[in-house]
N, C-alpha and C positions, 0 to 999 in steps of 0.2 A: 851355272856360275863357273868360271872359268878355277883350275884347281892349283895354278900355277901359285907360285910363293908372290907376297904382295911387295911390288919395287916401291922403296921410297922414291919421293920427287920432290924436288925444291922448286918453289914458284919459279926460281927463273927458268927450269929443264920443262914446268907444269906450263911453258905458254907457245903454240904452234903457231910457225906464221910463214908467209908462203916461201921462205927461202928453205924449209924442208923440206927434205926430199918427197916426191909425192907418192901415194899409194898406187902400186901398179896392176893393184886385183883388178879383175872385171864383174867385180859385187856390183847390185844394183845401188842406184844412190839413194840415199837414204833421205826422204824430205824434210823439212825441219820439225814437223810436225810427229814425224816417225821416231827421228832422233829425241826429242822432248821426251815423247811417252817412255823411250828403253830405256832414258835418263833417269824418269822420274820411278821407276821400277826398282833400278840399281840403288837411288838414294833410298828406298825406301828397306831394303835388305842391309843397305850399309849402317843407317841410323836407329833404325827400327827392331829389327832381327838381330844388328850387331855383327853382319856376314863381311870378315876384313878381305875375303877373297872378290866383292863386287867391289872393289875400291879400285881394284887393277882393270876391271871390264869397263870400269866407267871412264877409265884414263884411254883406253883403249877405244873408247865409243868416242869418246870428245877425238882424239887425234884422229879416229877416221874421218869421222864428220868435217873436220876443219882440214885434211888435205883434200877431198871431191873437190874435183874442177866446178863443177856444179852441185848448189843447194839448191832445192826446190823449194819454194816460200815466200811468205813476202813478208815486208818488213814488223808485221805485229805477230809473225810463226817466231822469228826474231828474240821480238823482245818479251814473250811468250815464253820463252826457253831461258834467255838468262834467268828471269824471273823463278825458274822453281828448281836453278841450280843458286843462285842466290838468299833463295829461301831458310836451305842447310848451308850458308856460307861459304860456299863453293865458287868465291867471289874471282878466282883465276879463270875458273873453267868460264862461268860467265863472263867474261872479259873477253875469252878465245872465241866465244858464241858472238859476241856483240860485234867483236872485230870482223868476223865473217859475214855479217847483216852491214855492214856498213860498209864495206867495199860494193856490195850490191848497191845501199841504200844510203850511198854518204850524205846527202844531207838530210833524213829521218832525222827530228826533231828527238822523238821518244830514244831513237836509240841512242840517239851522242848523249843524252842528258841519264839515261840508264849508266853510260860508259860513266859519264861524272861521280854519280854515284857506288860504284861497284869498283870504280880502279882506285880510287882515294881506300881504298879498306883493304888491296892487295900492293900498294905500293909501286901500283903502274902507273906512275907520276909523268912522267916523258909523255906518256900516249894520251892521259888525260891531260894536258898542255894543248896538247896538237886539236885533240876535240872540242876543247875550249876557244881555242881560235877559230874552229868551225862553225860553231854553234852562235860566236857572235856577230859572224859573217849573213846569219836567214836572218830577215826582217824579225821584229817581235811580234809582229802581227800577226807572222805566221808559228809561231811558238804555241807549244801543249802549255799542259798544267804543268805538266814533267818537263818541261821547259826551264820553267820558271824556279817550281821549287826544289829541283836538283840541282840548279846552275847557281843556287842562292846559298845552299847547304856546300858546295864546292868553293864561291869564294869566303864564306865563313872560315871553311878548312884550310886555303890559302890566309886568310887574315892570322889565325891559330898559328902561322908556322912560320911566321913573318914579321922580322927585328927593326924593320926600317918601318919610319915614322908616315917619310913620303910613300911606301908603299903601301900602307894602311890607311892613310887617309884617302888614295885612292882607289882600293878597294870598297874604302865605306861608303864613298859616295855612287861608284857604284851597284852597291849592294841595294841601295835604298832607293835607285833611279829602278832596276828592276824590277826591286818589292813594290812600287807605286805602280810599277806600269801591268804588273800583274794583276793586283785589284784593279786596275782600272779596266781591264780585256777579258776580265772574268768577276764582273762586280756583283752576282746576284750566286754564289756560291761562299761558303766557308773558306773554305782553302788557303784562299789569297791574302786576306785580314787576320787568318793565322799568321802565314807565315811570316806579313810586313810584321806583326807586333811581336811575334818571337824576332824579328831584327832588331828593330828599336829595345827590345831586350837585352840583346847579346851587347847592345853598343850604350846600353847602359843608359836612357833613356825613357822614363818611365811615365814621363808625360804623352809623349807622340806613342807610347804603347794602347795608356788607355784609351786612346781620339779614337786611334785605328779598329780598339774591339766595341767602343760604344756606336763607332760608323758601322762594325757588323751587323749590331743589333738592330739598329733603324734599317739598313738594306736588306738583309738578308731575314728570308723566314724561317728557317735551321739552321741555326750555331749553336750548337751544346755547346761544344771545343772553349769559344769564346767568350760565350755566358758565362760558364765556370771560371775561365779564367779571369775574366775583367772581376768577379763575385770576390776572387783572391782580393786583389788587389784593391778594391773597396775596404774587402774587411780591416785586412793590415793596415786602412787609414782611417780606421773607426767607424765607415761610415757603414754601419750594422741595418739600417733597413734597408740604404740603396743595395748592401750585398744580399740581403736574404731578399730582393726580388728577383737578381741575378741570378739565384740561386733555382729560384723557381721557376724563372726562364729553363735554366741548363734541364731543369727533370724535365722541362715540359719539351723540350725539343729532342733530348735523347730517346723520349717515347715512340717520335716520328720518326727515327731514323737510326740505321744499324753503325752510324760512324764511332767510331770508339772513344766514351769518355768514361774516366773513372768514377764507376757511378757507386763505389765506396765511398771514393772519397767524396762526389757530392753528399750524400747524405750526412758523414762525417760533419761538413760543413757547415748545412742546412740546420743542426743540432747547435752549432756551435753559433752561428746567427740568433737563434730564439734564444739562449740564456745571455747571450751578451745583450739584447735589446732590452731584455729583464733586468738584469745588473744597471745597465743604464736608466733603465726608469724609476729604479729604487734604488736605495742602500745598499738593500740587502735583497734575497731574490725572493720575489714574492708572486710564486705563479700557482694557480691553480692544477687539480688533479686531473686536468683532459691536457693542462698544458704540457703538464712534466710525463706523462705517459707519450706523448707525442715525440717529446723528445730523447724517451727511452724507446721506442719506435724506429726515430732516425738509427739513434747509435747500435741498434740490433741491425737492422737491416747493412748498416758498414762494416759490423763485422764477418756478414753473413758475405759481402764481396770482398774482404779483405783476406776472408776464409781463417779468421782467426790466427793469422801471420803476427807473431811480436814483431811491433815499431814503433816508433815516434807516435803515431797516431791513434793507437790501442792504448797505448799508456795514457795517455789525454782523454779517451775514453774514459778509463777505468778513474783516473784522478776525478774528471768529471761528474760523472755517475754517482762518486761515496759524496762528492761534494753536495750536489739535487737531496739525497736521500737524507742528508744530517740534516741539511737546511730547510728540506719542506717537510719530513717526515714520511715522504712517500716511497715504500720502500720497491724495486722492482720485480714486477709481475713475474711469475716463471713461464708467463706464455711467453714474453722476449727472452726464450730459451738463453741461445748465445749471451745475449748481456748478462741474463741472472748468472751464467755457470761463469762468465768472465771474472765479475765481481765478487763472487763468490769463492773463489780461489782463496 
């Protein structure tokens, strides 16, 4: 690691482009795949170890990298690279990486739609403009995923930053010509029917949200994502069985697959489904001692992903749980460890 004193840098000095001057070593060049790994080395000493002296080497690896007349790679070494400077939020360096795969690779789908995502979080506003009018120039046809839901998550961030009325209503329609055209080009995955119903969310929409997650669940054969979600928003309108099947959708699809749902919070939920459907069938709650263990079962297992974090959701627990135990007498087991020691406090 280099022993030199560590130079600050401000994003605007932190971004290389080809009007600097160029390196006149005669180093070998460095492919992008080569550049990636020294990268990933440096961040790992910067954020890891805490080493302030690889912070200058990594500045110094990026500026190499981006004066070479020639990169060796092709466009997924690319986006390959911004990706695990992005990771540590290295969302400039990634930028100057991106900028360089796209003078190769201008119209790469992945990478202008990476730029969308990574310039809006360093305030390369100008350049992600310019990407944006590229990116609406390729057919949609020929569009990624990352197409679609970076270029949706960017004019979101345009709608966010924007006073005029005419400007927002034609972003939203927009927004939602996209979102459609994405499920429609990729309709047998999740992804898509996320992301149209987190639109119709942001635009406040709550009907054409749930169409789009119950049309997930008919098309598609893994959606946790959705399952839980649409389960929300059942509950919040009473309707307590159609959300505890939802519910048992999301467990049963998160089993088949590594996509990340909060499977705290389902269970959380799962619990909170069976004593609402109880209270609703009675008075007063009148459930049996396989029902109410079941349900001290869920709320163990949420704490056990929540890792016992106070929040909103623990406290709901805990209110929970003293409620079950006055009202049926059943008090909880100390095999549901976490719930007995939670309620127990």
């Amino acid at each position: 690691m280099s022993s030199e004193q560590e130079i600050m840098i401000t994003p605007e000095e932190d971004t290389f482009t080809e009007e600097q001057p160029q390196q006149t070593s005669s180093a070998i060049m460095l492919p992008v795949s080569s550049a990636c790994a020294k990268a990933q080395t440096l961040l790992h000493y910067i954020y890891v170890t805490e080493d302030d002296d690889s912070r200058q080497d990594l500045y110094e690896l990026i500026q190499q990298f981006a004066a070479q007349p020639q990169q060796p790679g092709d466009a997924n070494d690319f986006h390959n690279f911004s990706v695990v400077l992005a990771q540590r939020n290295e969302y400039v360096y990634a930028c100057t990486v991106l900028d360089c795969g796209l003078r190769l690779f201008p119209k790469n789908v992945d990478l202008l739609a990476d730029y969308l995502q990574y310039g809006t979080r360093c305030n390369q506003l100008n350049a992600c403009k310019k990407y944006y009018k590229t990116l609406l120039k390729i057919p949609r046809r020929r569009w990624t995923w990352r197409g679609f839901a970076f270029l949706m998550e960017y004019l979101l961030f345009l709608m966010d930053r924007s006073d005029s009325a005419k400007e927002l209503d034609a972003k939203e329609q927009e927004l939602v010509s996209i979102a459609t055209d994405f499920r429609k080009q990729f309709p047998y995955t999740e992804e898509p029917y996320r992301s149209e119903s987190n639109v119709y969310r942001m635009l406040n929409l709550p009907d054409q949200e749930a169409a789009v997650l119950r049309l997930a669940l008919e098309n598609v054969r893994i959606a946790p994502k959705c399952a839980l979600r649409y389960a929300d928003i059942l509950f919040e309108r009473g309707l307590y069985s159609e959300a505890a099947a939802a519910v048992q959708r999301a467990i049963h699809d998160a089993n088949q697959t590594q996509a990340s749902v909060n499977e705290g919070y389902v269970y959380y939920l799962n619990a909170l489904c069976k004593i609402a459907l109880a209270q609703q069938a009675e008075t007063d709650l009148h459930l049996d001692e396989e029902a109410v263990r079941s349900i001290y079962s869920d709320f163990n297992i949420a704490l056990a992903k929540f890792q016992k974090t106070q929040s909103s959701y623990t406290e709901v627990i805990r209110t929970k749980t003293n409620t079950l135990v006055n009202k049926t007498g059943i008090a909880v087991d100390p095999s549901y460890e976490l719930l007995y020691e939670y309620v127990s406090e």
